[in-house]
Backbone as ProteinMPNN parsed JSONL, in Angstrom:
{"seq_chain_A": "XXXXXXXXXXXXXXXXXXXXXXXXXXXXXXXXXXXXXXXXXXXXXXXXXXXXXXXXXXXXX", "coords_chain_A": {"N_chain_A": [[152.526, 93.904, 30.569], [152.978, 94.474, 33.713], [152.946, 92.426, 35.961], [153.715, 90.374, 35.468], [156.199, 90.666, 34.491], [157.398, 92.177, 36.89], [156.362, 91.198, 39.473], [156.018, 88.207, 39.317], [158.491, 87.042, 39.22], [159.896, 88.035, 41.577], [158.51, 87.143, 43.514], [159.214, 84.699, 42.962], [161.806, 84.097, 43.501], [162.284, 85.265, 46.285], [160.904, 82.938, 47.116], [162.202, 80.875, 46.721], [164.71, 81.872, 47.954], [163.969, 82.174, 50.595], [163.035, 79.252, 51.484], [165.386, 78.086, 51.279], [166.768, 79.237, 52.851], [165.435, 78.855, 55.3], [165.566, 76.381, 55.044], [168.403, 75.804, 55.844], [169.067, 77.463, 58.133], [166.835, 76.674, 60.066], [166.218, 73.754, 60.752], [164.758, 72.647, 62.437], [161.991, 73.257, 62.587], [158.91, 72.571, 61.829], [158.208, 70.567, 58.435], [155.768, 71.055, 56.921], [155.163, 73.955, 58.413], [157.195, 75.079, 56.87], [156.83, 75.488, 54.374], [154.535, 76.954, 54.638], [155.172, 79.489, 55.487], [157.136, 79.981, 53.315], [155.467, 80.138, 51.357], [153.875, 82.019, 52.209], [155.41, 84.31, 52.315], [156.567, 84.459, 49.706], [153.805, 85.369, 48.241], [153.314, 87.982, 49.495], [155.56, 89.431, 49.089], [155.506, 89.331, 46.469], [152.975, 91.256, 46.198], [153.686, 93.536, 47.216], [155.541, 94.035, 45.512], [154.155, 94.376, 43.162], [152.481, 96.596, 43.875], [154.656, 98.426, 44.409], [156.143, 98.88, 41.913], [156.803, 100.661, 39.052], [153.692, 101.583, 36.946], [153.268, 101.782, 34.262], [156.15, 101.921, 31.96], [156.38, 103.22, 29.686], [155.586, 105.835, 29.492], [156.705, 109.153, 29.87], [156.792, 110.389, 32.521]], "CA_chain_A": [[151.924, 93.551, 31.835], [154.315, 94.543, 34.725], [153.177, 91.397, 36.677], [154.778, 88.917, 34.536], [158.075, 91.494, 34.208], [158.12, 92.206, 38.022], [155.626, 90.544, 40.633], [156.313, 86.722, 39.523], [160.155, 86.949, 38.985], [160.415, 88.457, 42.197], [157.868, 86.516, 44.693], [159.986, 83.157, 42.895], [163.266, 84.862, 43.578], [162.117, 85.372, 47.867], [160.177, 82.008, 47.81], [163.649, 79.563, 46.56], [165.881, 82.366, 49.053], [163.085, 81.672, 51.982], [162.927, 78.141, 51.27], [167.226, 77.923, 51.4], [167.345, 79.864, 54.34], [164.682, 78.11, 56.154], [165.968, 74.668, 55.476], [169.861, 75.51, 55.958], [168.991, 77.816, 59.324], [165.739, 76.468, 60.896], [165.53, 73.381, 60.743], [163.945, 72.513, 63.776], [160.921, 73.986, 62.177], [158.626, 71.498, 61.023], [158.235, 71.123, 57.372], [154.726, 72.098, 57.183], [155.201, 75.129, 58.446], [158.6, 76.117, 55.931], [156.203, 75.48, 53.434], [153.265, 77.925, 54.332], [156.033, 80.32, 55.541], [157.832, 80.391, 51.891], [154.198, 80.311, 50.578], [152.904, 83.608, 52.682], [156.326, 84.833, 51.639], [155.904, 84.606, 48.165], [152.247, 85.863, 47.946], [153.648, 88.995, 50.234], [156.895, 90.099, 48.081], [155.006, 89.249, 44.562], [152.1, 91.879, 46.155], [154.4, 94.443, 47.515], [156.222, 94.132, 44.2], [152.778, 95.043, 41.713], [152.296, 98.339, 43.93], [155.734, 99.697, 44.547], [156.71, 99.103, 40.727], [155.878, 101.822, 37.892], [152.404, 101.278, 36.319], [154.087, 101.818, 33.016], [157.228, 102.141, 31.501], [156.699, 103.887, 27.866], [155.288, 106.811, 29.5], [157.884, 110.022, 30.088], [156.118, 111.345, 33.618]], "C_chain_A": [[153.024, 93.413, 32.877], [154.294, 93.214, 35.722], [153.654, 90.348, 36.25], [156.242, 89.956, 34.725], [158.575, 91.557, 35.828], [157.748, 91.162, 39.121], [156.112, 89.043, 40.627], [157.671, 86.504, 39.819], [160.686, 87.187, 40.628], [160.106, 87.453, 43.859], [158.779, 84.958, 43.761], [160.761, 83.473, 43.482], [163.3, 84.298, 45.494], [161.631, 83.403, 48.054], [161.657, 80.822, 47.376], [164.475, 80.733, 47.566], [165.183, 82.02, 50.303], [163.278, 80.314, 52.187], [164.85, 77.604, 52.066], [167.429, 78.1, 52.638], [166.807, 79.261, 55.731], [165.1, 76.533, 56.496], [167.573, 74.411, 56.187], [169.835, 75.967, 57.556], [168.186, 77.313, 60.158], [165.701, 75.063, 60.608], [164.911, 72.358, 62.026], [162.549, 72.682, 63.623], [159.776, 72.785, 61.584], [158.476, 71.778, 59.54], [156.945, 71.943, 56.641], [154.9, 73.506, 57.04], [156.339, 76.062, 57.258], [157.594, 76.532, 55.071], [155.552, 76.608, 53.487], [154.111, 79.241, 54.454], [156.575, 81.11, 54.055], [156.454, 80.894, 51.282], [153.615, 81.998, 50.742], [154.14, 84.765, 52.234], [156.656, 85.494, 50.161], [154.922, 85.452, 47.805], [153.0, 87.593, 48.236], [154.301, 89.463, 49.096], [155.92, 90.235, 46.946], [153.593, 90.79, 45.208], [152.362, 92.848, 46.875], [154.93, 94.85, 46.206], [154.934, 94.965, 43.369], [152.749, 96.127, 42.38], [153.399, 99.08, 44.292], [156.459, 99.797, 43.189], [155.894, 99.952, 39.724], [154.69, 100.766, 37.245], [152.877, 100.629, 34.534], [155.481, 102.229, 32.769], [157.981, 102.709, 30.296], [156.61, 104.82, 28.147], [156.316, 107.388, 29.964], [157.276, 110.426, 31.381], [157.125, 111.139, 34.66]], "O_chain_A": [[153.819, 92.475, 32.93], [155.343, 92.864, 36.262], [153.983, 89.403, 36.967], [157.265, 89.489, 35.226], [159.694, 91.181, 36.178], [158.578, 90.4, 39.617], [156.56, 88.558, 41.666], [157.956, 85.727, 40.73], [161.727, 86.639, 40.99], [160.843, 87.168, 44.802], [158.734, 84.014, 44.551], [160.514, 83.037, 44.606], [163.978, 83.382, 45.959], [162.022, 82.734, 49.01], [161.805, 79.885, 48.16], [165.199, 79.986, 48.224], [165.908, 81.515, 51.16], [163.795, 80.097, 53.283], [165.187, 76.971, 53.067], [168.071, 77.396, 53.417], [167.376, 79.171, 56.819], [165.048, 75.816, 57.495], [167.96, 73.412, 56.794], [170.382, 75.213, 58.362], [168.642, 77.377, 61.3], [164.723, 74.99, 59.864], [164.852, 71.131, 61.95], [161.837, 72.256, 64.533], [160.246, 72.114, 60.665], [158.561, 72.949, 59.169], [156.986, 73.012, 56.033], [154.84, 74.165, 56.003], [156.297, 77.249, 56.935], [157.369, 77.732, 54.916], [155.76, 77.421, 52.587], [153.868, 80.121, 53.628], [156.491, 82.299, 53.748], [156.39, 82.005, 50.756], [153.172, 82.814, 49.934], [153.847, 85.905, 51.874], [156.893, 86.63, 49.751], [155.203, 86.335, 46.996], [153.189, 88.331, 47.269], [153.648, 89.889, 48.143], [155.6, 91.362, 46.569], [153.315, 91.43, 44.194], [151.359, 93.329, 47.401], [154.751, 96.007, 45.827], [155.003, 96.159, 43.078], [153.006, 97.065, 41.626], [153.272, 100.285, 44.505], [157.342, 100.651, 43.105], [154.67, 99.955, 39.592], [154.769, 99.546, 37.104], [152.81, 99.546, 33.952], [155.928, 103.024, 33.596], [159.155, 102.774, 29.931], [157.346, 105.529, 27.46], [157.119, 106.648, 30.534], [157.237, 111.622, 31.092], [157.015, 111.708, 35.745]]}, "name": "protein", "num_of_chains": 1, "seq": "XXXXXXXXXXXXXXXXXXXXXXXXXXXXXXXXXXXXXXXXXXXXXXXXXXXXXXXXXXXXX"}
């Protein structure tokens, strides 16, 4: 199941680098908002990730 191998690993990966970047550069920002930010962040990457990664990976095509 490629969404356990790619989609989760990857939307964690963006949502702790969003999170970092948001609190070390912005913060002026309220926290609220980092939150839904990292959150819509997350969702985004992890569902970019499931359709630009191969379907499978046993097959030779």
């Amino acid at each position: 199941m490629r969404i356990f191998k790619f989609s989760i690993p990857i939307a964690l990966l963006v949502a702790g680098i969003s999170w970092y970047m948001l609190h070390k550069n912005f913060q002026e920002v309220p926290g609220t908002s980092r939150v839904w930010i990292t959150i819509g962040a997350a969702i985004l990457s992890g569902i970019l990730a499931h359709f630009l990664f191969p379907k499978s990976e046993d097959k030779d095509h």
